[in-house]
LOBAZA-845552 format. One record per residue (C-alpha): residue number from 0; residue in one letter; x, y, z. Coordinates in Angstrom, 2 decimals, decimal comma, always signed. Layout:
+-----+---------+---------+---------+---------+
| num | residuo |      px |      py |      pz |
+-----+---------+---------+---------+---------+
| NUM |       a |       X |       Y |       Z |
...
+-----+---------+---------+---------+---------+
***
This chain:
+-----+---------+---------+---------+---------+
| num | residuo |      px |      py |      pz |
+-----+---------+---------+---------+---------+
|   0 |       x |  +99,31 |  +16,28 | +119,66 |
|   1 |       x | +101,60 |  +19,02 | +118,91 |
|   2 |       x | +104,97 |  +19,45 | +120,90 |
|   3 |       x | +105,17 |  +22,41 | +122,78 |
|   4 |       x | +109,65 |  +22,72 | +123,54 |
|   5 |       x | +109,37 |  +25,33 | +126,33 |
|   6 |       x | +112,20 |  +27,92 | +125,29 |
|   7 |       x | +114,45 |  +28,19 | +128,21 |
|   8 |       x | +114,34 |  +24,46 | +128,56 |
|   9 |       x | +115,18 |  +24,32 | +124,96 |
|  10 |       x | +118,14 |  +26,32 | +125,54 |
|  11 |       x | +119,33 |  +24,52 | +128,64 |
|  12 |       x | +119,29 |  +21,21 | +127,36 |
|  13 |       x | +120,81 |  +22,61 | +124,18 |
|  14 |       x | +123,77 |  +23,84 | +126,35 |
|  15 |       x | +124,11 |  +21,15 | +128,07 |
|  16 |       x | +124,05 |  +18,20 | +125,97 |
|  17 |       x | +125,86 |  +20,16 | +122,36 |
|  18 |       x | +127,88 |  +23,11 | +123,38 |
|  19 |       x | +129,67 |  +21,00 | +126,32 |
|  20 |       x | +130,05 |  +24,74 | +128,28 |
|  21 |       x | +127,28 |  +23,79 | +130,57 |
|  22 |       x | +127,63 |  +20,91 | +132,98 |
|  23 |       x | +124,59 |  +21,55 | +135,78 |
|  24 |       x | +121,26 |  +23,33 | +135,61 |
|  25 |       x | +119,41 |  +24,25 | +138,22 |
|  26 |       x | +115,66 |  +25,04 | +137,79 |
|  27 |       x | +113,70 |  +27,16 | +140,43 |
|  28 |       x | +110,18 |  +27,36 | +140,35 |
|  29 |       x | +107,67 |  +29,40 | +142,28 |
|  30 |       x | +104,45 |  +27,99 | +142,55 |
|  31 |       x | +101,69 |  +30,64 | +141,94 |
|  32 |       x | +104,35 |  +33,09 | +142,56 |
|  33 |       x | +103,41 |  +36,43 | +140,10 |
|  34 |       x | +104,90 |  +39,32 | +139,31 |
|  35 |       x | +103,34 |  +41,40 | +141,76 |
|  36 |       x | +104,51 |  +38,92 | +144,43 |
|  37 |       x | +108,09 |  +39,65 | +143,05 |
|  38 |       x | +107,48 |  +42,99 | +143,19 |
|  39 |       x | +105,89 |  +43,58 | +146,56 |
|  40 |       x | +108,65 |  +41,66 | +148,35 |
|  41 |       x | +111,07 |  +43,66 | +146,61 |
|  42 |       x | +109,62 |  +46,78 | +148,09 |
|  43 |       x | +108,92 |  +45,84 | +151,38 |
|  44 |       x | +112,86 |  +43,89 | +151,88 |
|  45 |       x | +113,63 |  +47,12 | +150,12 |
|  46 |       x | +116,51 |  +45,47 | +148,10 |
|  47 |       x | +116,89 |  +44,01 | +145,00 |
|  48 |       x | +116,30 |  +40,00 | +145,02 |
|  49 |       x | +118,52 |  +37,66 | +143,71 |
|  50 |       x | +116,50 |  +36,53 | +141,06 |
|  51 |       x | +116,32 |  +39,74 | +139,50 |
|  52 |       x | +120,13 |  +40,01 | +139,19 |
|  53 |       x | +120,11 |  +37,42 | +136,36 |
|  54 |       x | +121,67 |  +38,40 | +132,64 |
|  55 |       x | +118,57 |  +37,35 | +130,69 |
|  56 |       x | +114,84 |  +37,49 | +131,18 |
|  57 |       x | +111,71 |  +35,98 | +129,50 |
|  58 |       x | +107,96 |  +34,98 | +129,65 |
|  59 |       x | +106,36 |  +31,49 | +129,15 |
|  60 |       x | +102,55 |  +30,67 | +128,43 |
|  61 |       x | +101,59 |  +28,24 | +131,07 |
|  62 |       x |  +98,03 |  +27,58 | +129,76 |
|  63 |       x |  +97,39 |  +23,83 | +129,97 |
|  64 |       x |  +95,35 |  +22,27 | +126,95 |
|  65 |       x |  +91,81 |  +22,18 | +128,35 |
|  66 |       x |  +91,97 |  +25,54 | +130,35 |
|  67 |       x |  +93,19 |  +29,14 | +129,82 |
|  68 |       x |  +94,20 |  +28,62 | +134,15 |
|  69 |       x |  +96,86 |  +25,91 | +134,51 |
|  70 |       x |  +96,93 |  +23,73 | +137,65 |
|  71 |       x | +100,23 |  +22,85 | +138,75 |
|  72 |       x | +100,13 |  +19,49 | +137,37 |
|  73 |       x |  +99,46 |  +20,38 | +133,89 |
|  74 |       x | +102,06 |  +23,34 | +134,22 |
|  75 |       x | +105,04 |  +21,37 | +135,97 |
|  76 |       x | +104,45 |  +18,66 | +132,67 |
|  77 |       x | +105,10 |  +21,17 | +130,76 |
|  78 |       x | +107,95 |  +22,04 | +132,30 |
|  79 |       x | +109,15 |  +18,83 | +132,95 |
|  80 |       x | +108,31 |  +17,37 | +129,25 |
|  81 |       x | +108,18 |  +19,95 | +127,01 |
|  82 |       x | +104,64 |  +18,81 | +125,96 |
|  83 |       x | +100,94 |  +20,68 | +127,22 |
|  84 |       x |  +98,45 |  +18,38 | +128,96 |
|  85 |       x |  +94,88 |  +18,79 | +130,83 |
|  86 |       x |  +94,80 |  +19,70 | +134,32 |
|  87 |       x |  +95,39 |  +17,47 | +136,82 |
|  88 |       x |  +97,29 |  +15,03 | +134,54 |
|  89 |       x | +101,24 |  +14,55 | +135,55 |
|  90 |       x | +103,35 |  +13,32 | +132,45 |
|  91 |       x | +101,17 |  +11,89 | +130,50 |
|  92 |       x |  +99,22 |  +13,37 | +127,41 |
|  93 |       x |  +95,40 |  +13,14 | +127,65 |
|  94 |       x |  +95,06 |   +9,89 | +125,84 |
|  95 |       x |  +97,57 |   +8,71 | +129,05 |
|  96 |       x | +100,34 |   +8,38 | +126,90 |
|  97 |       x | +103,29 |   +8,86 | +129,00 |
|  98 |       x | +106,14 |  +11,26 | +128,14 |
|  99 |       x | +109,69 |  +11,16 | +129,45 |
| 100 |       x | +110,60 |  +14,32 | +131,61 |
| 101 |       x | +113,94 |  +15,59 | +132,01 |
| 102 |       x | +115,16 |  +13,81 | +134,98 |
| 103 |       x | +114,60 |  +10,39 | +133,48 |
| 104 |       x | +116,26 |  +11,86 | +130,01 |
| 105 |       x | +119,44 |  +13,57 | +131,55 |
| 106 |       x | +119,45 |  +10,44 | +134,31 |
| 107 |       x | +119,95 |   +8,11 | +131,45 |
| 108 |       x | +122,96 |  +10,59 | +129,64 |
| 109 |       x | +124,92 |  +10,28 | +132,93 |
| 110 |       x | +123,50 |  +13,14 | +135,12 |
| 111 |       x | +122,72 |  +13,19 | +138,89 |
| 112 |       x | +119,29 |  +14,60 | +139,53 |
| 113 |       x | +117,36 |  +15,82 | +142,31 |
| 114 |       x | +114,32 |  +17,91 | +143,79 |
| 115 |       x | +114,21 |  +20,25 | +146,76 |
| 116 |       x | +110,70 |  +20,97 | +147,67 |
| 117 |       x | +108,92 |  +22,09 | +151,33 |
| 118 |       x | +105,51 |  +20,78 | +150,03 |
| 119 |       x | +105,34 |  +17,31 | +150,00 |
| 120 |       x | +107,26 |  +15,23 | +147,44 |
| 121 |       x | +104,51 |  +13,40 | +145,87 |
| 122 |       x | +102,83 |  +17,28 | +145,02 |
| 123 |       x | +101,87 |  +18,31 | +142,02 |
| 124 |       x | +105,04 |  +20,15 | +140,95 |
| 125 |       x | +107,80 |  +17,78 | +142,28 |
| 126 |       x | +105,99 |  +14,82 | +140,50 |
| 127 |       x | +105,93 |  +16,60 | +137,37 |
| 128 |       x | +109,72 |  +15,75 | +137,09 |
| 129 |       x | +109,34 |  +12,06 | +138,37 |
| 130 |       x | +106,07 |  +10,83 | +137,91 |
| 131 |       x | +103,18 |   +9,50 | +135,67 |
| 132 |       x |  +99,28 |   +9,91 | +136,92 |
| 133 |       x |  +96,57 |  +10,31 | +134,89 |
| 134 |       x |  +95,38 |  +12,36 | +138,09 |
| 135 |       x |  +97,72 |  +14,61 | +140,58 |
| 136 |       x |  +95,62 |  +12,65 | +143,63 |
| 137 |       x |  +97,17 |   +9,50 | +143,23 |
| 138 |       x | +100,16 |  +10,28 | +145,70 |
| 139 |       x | +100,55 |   +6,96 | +147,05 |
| 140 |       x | +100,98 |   +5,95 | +143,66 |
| 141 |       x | +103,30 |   +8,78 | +143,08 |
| 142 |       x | +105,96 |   +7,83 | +146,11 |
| 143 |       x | +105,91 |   +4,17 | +144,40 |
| 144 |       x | +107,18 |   +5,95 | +141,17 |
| 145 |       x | +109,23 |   +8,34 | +143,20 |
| 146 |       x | +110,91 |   +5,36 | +145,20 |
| 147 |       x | +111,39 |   +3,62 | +141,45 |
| 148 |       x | +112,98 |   +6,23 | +140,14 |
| 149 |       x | +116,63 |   +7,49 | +139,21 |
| 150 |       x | +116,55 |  +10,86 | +141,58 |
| 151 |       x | +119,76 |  +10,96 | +143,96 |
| 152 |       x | +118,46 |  +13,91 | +146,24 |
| 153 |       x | +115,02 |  +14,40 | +147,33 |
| 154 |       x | +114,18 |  +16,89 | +150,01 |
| 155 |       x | +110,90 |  +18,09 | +151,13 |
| 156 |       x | +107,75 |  +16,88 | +153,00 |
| 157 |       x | +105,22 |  +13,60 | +153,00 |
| 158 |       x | +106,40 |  +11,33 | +154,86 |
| 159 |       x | +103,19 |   +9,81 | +156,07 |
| 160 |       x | +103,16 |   +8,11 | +151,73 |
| 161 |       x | +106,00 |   +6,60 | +152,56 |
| 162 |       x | +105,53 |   +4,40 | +155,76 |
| 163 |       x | +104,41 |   +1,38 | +153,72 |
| 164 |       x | +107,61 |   +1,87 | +151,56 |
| 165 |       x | +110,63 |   +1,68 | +153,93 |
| 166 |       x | +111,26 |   -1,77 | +152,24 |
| 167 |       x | +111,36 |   -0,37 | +149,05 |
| 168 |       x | +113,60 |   +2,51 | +149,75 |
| 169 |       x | +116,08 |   +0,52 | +150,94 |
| 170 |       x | +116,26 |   -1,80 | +148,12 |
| 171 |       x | +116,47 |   +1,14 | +146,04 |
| 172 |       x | +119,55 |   +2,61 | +147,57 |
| 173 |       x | +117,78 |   +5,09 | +149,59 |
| 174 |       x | +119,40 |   +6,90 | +152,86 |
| 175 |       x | +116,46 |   +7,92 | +154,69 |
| 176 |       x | +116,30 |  +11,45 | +157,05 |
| 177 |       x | +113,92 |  +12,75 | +159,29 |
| 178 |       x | +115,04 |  +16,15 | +160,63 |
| 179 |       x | +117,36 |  +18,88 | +159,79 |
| 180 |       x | +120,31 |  +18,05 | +161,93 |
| 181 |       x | +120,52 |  +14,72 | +159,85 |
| 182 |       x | +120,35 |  +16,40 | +157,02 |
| 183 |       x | +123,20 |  +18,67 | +157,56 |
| 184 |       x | +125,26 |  +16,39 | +158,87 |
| 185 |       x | +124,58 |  +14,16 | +156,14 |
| 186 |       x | +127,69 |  +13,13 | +153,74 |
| 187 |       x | +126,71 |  +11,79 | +150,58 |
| 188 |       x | +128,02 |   +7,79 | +149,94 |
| 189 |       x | +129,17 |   +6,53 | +146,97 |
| 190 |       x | +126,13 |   +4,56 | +145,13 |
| 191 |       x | +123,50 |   +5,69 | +147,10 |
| 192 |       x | +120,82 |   +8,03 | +146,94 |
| 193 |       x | +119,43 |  +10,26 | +149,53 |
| 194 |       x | +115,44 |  +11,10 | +150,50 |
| 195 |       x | +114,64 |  +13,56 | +153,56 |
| 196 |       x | +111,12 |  +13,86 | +154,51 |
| 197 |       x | +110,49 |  +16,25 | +157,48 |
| 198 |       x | +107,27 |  +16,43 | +157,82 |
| 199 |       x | +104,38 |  +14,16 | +157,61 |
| 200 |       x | +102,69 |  +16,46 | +155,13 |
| 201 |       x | +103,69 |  +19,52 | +154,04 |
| 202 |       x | +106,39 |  +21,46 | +155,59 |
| 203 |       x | +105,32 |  +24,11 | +157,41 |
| 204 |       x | +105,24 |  +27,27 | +155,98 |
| 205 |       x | +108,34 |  +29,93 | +156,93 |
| 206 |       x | +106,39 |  +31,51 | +159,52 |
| 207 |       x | +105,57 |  +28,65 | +161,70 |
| 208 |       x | +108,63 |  +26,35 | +160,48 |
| 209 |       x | +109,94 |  +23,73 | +163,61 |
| 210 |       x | +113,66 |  +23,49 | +164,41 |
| 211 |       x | +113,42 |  +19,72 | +163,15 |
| 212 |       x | +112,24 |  +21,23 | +159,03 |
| 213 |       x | +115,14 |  +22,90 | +157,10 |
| 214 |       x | +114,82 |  +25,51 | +154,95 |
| 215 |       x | +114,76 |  +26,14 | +151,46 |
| 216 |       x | +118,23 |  +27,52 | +151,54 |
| 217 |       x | +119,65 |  +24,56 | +153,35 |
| 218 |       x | +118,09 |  +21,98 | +151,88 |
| 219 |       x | +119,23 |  +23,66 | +148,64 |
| 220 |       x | +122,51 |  +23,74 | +149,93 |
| 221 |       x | +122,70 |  +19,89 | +150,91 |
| 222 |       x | +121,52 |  +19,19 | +147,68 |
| 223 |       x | +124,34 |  +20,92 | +145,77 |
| 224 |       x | +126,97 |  +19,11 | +147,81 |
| 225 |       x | +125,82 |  +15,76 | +146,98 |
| 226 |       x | +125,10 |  +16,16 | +143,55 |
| 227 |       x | +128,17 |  +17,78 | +142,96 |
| 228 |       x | +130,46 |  +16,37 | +145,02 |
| 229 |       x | +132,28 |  +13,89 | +142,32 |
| 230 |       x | +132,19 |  +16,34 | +139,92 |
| 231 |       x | +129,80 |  +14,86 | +137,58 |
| 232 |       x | +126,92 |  +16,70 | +135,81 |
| 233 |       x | +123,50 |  +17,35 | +137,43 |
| 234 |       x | +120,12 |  +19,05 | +137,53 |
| 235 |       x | +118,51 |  +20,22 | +140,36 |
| 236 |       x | +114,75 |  +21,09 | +140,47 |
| 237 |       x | +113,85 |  +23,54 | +143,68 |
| 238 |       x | +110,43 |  +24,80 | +144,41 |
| 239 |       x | +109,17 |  +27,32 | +146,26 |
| 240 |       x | +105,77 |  +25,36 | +147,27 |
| 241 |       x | +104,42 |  +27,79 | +149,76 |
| 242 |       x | +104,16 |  +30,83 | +147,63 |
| 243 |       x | +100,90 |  +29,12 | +146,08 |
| 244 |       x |  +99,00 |  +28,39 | +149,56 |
| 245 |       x |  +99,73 |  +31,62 | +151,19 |
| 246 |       x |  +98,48 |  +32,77 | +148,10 |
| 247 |       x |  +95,45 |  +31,08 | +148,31 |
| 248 |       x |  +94,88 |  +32,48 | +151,89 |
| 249 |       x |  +95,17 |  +35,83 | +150,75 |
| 250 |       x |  +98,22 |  +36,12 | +153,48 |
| 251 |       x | +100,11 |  +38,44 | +152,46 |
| 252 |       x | +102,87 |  +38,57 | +155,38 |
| 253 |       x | +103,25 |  +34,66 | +154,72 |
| 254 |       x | +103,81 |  +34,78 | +151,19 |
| 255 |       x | +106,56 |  +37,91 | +151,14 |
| 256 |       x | +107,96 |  +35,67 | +153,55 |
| 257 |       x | +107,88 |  +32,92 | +151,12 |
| 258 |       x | +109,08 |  +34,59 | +148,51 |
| 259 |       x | +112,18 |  +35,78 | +150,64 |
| 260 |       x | +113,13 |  +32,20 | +151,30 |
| 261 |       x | +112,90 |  +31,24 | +147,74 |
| 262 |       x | +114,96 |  +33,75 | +146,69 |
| 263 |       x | +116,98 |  +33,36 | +149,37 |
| 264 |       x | +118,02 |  +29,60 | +147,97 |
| 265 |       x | +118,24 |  +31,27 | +144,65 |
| 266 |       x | +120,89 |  +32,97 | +146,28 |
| 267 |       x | +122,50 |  +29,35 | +147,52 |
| 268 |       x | +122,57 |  +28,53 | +143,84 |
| 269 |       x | +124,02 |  +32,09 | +142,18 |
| 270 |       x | +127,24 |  +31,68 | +145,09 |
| 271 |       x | +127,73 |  +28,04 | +143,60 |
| 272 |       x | +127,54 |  +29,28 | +140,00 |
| 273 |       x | +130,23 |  +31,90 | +140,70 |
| 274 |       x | +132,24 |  +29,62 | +141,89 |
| 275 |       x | +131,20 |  +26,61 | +139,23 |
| 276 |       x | +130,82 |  +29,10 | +136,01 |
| 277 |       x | +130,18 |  +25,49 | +134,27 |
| 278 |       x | +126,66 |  +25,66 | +136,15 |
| 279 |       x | +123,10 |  +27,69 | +134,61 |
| 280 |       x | +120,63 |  +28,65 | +137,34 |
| 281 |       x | +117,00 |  +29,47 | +135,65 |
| 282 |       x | +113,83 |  +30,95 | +137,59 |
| 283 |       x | +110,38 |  +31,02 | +136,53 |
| 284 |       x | +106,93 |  +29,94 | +137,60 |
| 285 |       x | +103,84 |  +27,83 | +136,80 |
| 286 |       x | +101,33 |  +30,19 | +137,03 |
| 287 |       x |  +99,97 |  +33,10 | +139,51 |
| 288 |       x |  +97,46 |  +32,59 | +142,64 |
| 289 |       x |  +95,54 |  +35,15 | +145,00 |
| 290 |       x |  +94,80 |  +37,93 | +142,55 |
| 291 |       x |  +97,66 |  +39,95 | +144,04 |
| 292 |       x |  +97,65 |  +44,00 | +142,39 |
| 293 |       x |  +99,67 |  +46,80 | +143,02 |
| 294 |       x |  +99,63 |  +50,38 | +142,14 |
| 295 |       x | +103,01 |  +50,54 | +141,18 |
| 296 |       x | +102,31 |  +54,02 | +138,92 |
| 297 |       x | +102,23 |  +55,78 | +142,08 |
| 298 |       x | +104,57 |  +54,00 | +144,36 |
| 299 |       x | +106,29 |  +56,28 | +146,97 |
| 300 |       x | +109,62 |  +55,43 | +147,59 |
| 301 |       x | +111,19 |  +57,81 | +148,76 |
| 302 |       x | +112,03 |  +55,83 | +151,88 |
| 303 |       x | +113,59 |  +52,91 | +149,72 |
| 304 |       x | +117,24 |  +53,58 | +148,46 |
| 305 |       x | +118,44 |  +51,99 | +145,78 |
| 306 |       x | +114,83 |  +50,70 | +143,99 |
| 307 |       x | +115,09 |  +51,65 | +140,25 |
| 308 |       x | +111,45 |  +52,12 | +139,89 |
| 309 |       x | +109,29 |  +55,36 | +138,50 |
| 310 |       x | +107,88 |  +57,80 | +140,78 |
| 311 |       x | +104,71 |  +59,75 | +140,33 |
| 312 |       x | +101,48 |  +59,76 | +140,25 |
| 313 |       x |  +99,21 |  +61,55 | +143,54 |
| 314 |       x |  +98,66 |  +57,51 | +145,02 |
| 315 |       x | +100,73 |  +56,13 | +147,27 |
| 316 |       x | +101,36 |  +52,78 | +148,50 |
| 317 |       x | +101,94 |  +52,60 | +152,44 |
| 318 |       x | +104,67 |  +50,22 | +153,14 |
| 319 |       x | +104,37 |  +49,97 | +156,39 |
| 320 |       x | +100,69 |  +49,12 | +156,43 |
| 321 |       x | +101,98 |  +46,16 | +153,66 |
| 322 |       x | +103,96 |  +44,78 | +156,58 |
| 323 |       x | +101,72 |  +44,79 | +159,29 |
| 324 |       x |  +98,69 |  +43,40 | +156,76 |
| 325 |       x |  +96,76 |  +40,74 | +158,27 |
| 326 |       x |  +94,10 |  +39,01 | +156,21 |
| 327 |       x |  +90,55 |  +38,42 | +156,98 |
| 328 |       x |  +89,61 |  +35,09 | +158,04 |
+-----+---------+---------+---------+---------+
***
């Protein structure tokens, strides 16, 4: 089985663990989120996002080994690990051979780790950086792992895995949260470790979120404070989860929406960055979903100030109609 070292991951862990400049990396991913879903929300916020203000950009391959289309499994392995498997497998190669991922590496070199989701936490791309599963459906056997583990801070959804395991999380160290105002005012303890689940499944998406589910910029927000808050090193994995099913409902409103969050909690992490210089923020994503295409040849912006983006072309792309899409059902 050949190695595949992921470049950016490469570099971070390079950073971190030789050069001594950087002390805390925190990943972002976007599940099924493209470039045309960057690109449309761009135009229709009709600013510049945060995650295109970054100093360097690149591309990945996120082909898994047995298919040209990832799953998220296969593609959060690889980002987790460094190493390709088959879809549907979670750290482990496809003989099951299990591979460490980064948060039980960097957890045993002395760094706090954590993952901010608002799918639920036994997912496909949240267990990539926790768990082992020869298949991505074994989530009750992925909140046993999770529970087992060495996270600090874990935010997101799936609650109803954990019911069984209240026993468990205790022994473990666990503070347990149900709903946003607990989570805010939340202050980390010394020697113990932090789960908020605020939803029996998934969250729910931006659109319909309840006042007792965060959002991605708050929970993104918690999770900084606690991990940093004695000054030792950390990584921090946050997902945009959403992106990928409002993608797969061809809902176009409800994944610019998604998209705006995420970046939004990008934004949580660029302020603490600026602030903590010692601290590399990284975006990507694990693949694309829904097909999206734009016309961007022809985009008419004349409406849009500040956009740095060609004009021409005799098509157009009405903005407004973008906003008020609604999909068929």
């Amino acid at each position: 089985m050949k190695k595949i070292v992921l470049i950016f991951l490469l570099i971070a862990l390079s950073l971190i663990i030789y050069a001594g400049e950087i002390q805390n990396v925190i990943l972002f991913i976007g599940d099924g989120m493209g470039q045309n879903h960057v690109v449309a929300t761009r135009f229709i916020e009709g600013k510049e996002l945060n995650m295109l203000k970054t100093d360097l950009f690149g591309y990945v391959q996120t082909f898994s080994l047995n298919n040209e289309v990832t799953d998220s499994a296969a593609a959060a392995t690889a980002l987790a690990t460094g190493y390709k498997t088959n879809n549907g497998m979670i750290g482990m190669l496809p003989n099951c051979e299990v591979i460490p991922n980064l948060t039980e590496i960097l957890s045993n070199n002395g760094y706090k780790t954590g993952i901010v989701v608002t799918c639920r936490v036994t997912h496909a791309t949240p267990a990539g950086f926790y768990g082992h599963v020869e298949s991505r459906d074994e989530e009750s056997k992925l909140a046993k792992q999770l529970v087992d583990s060495n996270l600090m801070v874990v935010f997101g959804g799936g609650a109803n895995y954990f019911e069984e395991l209240q026993e468990d999380l205790k022994f473990n160290r666990f503070d347990y949260l149900k709903t946003k105002q607990e989570m805010i005012s939340y202050v980390g303890k010394k020697g113990k470790k932090v789960i908020g689940l605020f939803s029996e499944d998934h969250l729910h998406p931006v659109t319909q979120r309840t006042s007792d589910e965060p959002t991605l910029p708050e929970m993104t927000k918690k999770a900084i404070e606690i991990l940093s808050k004695d000054g030792s090193p950390f990584f921090l994995m946050v997902e945009g989860s959403q992106i990928d099913m409002r993608s797969h409902e061809n809902d176009l409103d409800g994944l610019i929406k998604e998209v705006l969050e995420f970046d939004e909690a990008i934004g949580v992490a660029l302020e603490f960055a600026e602030k903590n210089p010692d601290t590399l923020v990284l975006v990507t994503a694990d693949h694309e979903t829904g097909g999206l295409i734009l016309n961007v040849s022809g985009l008419n912006l004349a409406t849009k100030k500040g956009l740095s983006m060609p004009i021409g072309g005799s098509q157009t792309v009405d903005l407004e109609t973008m906003k008020n899409f609604v999909r068929r059902r």
